[in-house]
C-alpha positions in Angstrom: -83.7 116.2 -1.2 -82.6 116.9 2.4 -84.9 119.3 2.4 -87.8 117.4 1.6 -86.4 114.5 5.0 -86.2 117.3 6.7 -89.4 118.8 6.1 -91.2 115.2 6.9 -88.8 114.8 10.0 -90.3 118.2 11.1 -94.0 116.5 10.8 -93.1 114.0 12.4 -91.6 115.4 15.6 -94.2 117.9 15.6 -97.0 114.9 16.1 -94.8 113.7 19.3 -93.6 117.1 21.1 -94.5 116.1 24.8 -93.8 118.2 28.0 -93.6 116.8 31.6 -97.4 117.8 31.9 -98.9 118.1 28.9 -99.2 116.0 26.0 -99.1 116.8 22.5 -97.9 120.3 22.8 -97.3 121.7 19.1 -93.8 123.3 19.2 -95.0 126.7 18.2 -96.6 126.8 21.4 -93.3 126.8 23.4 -90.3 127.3 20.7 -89.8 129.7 18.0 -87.6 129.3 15.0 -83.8 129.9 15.2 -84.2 129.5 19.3 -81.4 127.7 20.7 -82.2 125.3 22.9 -80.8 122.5 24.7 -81.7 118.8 23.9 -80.5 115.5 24.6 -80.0 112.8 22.0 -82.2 110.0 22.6 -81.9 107.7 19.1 -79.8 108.2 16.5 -81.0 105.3 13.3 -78.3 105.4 10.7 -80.5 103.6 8.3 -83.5 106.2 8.6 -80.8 109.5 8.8 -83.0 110.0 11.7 -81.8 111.6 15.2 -84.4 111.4 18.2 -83.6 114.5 20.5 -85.5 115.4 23.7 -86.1 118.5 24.8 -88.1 117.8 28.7 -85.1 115.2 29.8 -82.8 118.9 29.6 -85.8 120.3 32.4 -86.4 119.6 35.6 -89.3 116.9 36.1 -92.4 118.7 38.0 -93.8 115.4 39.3 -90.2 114.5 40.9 -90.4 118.2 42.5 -93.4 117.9 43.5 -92.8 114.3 45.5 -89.8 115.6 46.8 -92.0 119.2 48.3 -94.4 117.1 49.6 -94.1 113.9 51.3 -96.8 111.0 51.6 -99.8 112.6 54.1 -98.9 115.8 53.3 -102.0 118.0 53.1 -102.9 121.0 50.4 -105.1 123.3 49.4 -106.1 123.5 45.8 -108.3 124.0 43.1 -111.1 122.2 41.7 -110.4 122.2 37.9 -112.5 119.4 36.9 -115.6 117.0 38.5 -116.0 113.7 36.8 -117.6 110.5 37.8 -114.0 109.2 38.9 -114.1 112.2 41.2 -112.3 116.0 41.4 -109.2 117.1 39.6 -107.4 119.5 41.8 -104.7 122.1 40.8 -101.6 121.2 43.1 -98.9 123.7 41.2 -99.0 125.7 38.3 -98.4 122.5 35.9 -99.9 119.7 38.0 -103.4 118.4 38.5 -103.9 115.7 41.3 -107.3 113.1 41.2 -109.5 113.2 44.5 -111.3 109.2 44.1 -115.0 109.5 44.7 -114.3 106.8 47.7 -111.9 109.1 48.5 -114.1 112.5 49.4 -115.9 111.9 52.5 -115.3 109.3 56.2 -119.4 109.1 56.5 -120.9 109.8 53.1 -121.3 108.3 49.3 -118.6 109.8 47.1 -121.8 111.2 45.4 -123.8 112.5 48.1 -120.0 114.0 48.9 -120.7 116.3 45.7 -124.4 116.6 46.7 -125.8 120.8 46.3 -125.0 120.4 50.3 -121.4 120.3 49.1 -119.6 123.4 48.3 -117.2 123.5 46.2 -114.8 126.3 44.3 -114.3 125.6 40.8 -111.5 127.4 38.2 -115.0 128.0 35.8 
C-alpha cells in the first residue's frame, strides 16, 4: 500500500537527516509533523517511486559564513569543548567546532607538555 512505501521511505530518510554541523540528526529533533518547510529536490528514481529532497541546501551553510567572517590568520577566542590526543576542539560559533593540532599549540614546547598541569586551560565541563 502507499502507505506501507511511505512508512519505509520515512525510515529511511530518518537514518540520513544531516545538518550543516551535525550528523545524523533525527527529524524530531528539528521538525514536527504537518510543519511546512522548504526543501529542494535532489533525486527523483521513477523505478523506486522514490523522491530525494534536502532540507540544509534551502539554509545558509555555517562553514561558508564562517570562511567568509574570517579570513586566513584571522585570530579568535573560543572554547575548549574537547582535549584529545590529536589536540583541542574549540567552539568558534554557536554550531562550529575548530581542531587546534598538538604540533600546533605551542612555538617552544611538545604539543604534550603544551597541555602539561602548567597549562591552563577553560573547558565547556
Amino acid at each position: 500500500s502507499s502507505s506501507a512505501a511511505s512508512d519505509v521511505y520515512k525510515r529511511q530518510y530518518q537514518r540520513r537527516v544531516r545538518g550543516w554541523t551535525k550528523k545524523n540528526i533525527h527529524p524530531g529533533k528539528i521538525l514536527s509533523t504537518s510543519q511546512e518547510v522548504e526543501v529542494q529536490v535532489l533525486d527523483v528514481d521513477i523505478n523506486k517511486r522514490r523522491i530525494s529532497l534536502g532540507l540544509k541546501q534551502c539554509q545558509e551553510n555555517p562553514w561558508q559564513k564562517f570562511k567568509d567572517n574570517h579570513p586566513i590568520s584571522s585570530i579568535l577566542e573560543g572554547e575548549v569543548k574537547n582535549i584529545t590526543e590529536l589536540g583541542l576542539f574549540v567552539g568558534v560559533s554557536d554550531d562550529l567546532d575548530g581542531m587546534v593540532h598538538l604540533t600546533d599549540l605551542s612555538w617552544t614546547k611538545s604539543g604534550e607538555e603544551a597541555l602539561s598541569k602548567n597549562c591552563l586551560l577553560y573547558t565547556s565541563d
